[in-house]
C-alpha positions, 0 to 999 in steps of 0.5 A, a space after each residue: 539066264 537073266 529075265 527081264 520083266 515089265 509092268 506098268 503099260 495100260 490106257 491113257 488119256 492124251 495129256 495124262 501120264 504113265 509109268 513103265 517099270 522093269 526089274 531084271 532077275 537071274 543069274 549075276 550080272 552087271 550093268 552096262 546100260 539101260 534102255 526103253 525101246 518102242 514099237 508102234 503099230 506099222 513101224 519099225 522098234 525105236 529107241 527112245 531113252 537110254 541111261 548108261 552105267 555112268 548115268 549118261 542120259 539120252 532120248 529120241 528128240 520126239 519125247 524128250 522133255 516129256 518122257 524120263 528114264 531113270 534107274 534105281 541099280 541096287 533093284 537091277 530096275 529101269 524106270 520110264 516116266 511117261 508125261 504129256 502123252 500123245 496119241 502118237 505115243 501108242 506101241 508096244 514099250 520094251 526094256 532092254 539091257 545091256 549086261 556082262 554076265 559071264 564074259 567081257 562083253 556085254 549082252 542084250 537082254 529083251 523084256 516081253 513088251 508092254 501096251 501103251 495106248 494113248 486114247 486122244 
């Protein structure tokens, strides 16, 4: 059993910055990739920045040049720097993994969700 854990979520002013952490725990695993999803309120989840196993970076066009992911391996953690936030920026943040644990194939694993709110 993994567990994903996520700290770091809270008020921010539009302009200021944040900082989203998550750690993986459990059973061993390895890392496929990592991501940050969101979800605001009335929409639907999004992804919005991906790091692979090989360091290949991605980002959803809106918070590209503002937001980072970043990842320390050796910690099983994912980082998520949030810069230039807008009000828009306001959802719930999840971390997710793709890991291999006892199979070949890669599985999902979810954080519990962390507020971000971007007071304008």
């Amino acid at each position: 059993q993994v567990q994903l854990v996520e700290s770091g979520g809270g008020l921010v002013q539009a302009g200021g910055s944040l900082r989203l952490s998550c750690v993986a725990s459990g059973s061993s695993f390895s890392i496929d990739s990592m991501a940050w999803y969101r979800q605001g309120p009335g929409r639907q989840r999004e992804l919005i920045a991906v790091v692979t196993s090989g360091g290949r970076l991605s980002y959803l066009d809106s918070v590209r040049g503002r937001f980072t992911i970043s990842n320390d391996n050796a910690r099983n953690t994912v980082y998520l720097q949030m810069s230039s936030v807008k009000p828009e920026d306001t959802a719930v943040y999840y971390c997710s993994m793709s890991l291999y644990t006892s199979s070949s194939i890669p599985y999902r694993y979810w954080g519990q969700g962390t507020q971000v709110t971007v007071s304008s």
